[in-house]
N, C-alpha and C positions, 0 to 999 in steps of 0.2 A: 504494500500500500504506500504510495507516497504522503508524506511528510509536508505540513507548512513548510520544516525547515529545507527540504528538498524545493519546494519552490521556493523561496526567497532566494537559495543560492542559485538556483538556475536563471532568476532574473539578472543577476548582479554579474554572474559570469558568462553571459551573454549579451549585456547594454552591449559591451564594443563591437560584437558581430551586427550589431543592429545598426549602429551609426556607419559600419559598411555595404548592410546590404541595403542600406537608402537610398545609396548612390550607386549601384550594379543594376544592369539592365533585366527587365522583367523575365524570367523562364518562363519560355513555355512549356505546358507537358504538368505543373505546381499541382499536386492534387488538389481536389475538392470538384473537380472543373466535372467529373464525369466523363466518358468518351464522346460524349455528342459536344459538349461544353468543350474541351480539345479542342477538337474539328474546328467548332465555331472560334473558338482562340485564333488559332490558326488564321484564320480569315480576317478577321477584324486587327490582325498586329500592325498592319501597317496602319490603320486608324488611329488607334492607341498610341502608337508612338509618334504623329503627329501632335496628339494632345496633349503627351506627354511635354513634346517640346514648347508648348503654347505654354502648361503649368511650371516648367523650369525656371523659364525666366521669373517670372513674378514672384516665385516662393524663394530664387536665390537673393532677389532683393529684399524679402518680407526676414532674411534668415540671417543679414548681414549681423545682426548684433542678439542670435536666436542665440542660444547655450549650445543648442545641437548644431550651430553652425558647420557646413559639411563643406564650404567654398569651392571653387567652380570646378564642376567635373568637366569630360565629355561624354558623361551617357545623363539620360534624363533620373531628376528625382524621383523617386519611389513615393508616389503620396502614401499608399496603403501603409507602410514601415512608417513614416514618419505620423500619421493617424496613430499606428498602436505604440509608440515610444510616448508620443504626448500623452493617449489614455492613463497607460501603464503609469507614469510618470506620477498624472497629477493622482490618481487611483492612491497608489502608496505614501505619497505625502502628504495627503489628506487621513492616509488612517494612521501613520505617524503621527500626526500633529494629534487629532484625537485619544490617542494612547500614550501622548506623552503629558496631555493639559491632565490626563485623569489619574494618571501612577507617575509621573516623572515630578521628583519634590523639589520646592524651588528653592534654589540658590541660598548660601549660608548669607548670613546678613553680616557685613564687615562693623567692626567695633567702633563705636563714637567717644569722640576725644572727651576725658572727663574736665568738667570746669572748674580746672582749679580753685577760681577767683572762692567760689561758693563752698567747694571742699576740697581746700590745700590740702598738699601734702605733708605729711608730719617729718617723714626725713627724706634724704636727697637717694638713700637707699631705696624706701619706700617707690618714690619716684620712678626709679631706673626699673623695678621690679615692674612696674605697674605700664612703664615705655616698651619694654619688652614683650612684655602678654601683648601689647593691642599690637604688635609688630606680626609676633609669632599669629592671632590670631586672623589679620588681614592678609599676609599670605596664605592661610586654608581657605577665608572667604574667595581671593585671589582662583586659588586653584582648582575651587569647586565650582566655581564660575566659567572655569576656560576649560573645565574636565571634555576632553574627545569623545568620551560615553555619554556624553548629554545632548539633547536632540534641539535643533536650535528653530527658530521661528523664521531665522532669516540668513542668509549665506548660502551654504551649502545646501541645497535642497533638492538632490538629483535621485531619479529610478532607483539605482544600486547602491546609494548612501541609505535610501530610504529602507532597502531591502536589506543591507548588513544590519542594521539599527534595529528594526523588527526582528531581526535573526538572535540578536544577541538578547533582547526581550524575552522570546520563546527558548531560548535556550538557557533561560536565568541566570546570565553572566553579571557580574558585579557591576555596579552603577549607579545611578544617583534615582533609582526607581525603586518603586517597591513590586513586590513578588504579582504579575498578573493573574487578573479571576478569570475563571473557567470561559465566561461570557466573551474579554477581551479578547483570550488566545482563539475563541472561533471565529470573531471577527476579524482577527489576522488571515488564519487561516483561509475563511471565506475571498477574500480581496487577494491574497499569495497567492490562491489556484487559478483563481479570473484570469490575473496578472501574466502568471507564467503560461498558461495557456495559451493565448494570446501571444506570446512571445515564441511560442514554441511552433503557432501557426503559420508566424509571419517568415520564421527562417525556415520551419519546413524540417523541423528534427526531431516530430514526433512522428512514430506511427500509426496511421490513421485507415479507419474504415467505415466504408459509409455506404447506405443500399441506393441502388437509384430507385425514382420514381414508377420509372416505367419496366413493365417485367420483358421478360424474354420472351419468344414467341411459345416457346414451350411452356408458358406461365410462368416461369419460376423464378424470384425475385434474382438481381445484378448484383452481387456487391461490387464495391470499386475498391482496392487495396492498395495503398501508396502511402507518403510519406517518407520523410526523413532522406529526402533526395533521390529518392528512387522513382519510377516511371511507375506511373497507374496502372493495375491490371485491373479487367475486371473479370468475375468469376458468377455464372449461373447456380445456384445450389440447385435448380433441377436438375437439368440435362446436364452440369457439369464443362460445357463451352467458356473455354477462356478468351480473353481479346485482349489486344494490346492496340495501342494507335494505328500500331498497321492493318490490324485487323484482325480476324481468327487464328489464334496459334494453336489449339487444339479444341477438340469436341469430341 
């Protein structure tokens, strides 16, 4: 069975394949298409790649000062990749932020200067003791302030920042949170599977099986099998007829 923490690392150590495959020209052949959906691929790519280059320009301008900035290729952008990076993206920084306002404790409060005027010091020893504490204790406020395990509201706020930070959540690593309820870790988990799903679809590194609509002549339902970079087959559970894009390879 997979794991939230299975997906959250799969989102995180695949962001980079994703800001490459933005910019890689569309396969044909991508499961999900069906063998008739193919065909029709097929025909419409020269279309597609017209409009692609219509959407190039204007989103390379829209992305000058984007985070996923990808600057200028020569094949056209990927809009469907760049749709699931932004999903994906705001998806997990939103349930960060929410699990961090609810178990992430705020910040140590740095110590205020005592008034002496009103209560002096009695002695010069007294004093230095007293200069020290608030020293020693503004560097913890310091530290616990700038801790890397604390999830920030503003800066850093990317897919795989977001997905390590959840990760170490559900993995109850040490940090400035307290232990999550039962509720919270499904709500990870719920948004981690969406997430990497969707991540897994765009690059095409799961394997995937899906029936078509329409049956075979012999009735019996088509699946179509592909994924994870491989060529679609599909396969009649009646009659047992395979096909591939060329056509019948056995029956």
């Amino acid at each position: 069975m997979t794991t939230t923490a299975t997906h959250l690392r799969t989102i995180a150590l695949h962001w980079a394949d994703l800001h490459e495959a933005a910019g890689t020209p569309t396969q044909l052949g991508a499961f999900g298409l069906g063998l008739r959906g193919y065909l029709a691929r097929l025909d419409a790519a020269d279309a597609e790649q017209i409009e692609y280059e219509h959407h190039q320009a204007a989103y390379l301008r829209s992305l000058e000062r984007d985070p996923i900035q990808l600057g200028d290729r020569p094949v056209p952008v990927r809009l469907h990749i760049l749709d699931t990076m932004r999903t994906v993206e705001a998806a997990l920084v939103q349930c960060a932020d929410d699990i961090a306002h609810a178990a992430q404790r705020a910040p140590i409060a740095p110590p205020t200067a005592r008034r002496t005027a009103i209560a002096p010091y009695l002695t010069q020893r007294e004093a230095d003791i007293a200069a020290a504490d608030r020293r020693r204790r503004a560097e913890l406020a310091h530290a616990d302030l700038v801790d890397p395990r604390r999830w920030r509201y503003t800066g850093r706020r990317t897919a795989p920042h977001a997905a390590l930070w959840l990760l170490a959540r559900i993995e109850r690593a040490p940090g400035p949170c307290r232990r999550l309820t039962p509720a919270e870790e499904a709500r990870i988990g719920k948004v981690a599977a969406g997430a990497a799903a969707r991540v897994e679809r765009a690059l095409d590194i799961a394997a995937q099986q899906r029936t078509l609509e329409q049956p075979c002549v012999c009735g019996g339902q088509i699946d179509v099998h592909g994924g994870e970079g491989r060529v679609p087959i599909a396969h009649c559970t009646g009659c047992g007829r395979i096909w591939t894009e060329g056509g019948v390879v056995a029956a």
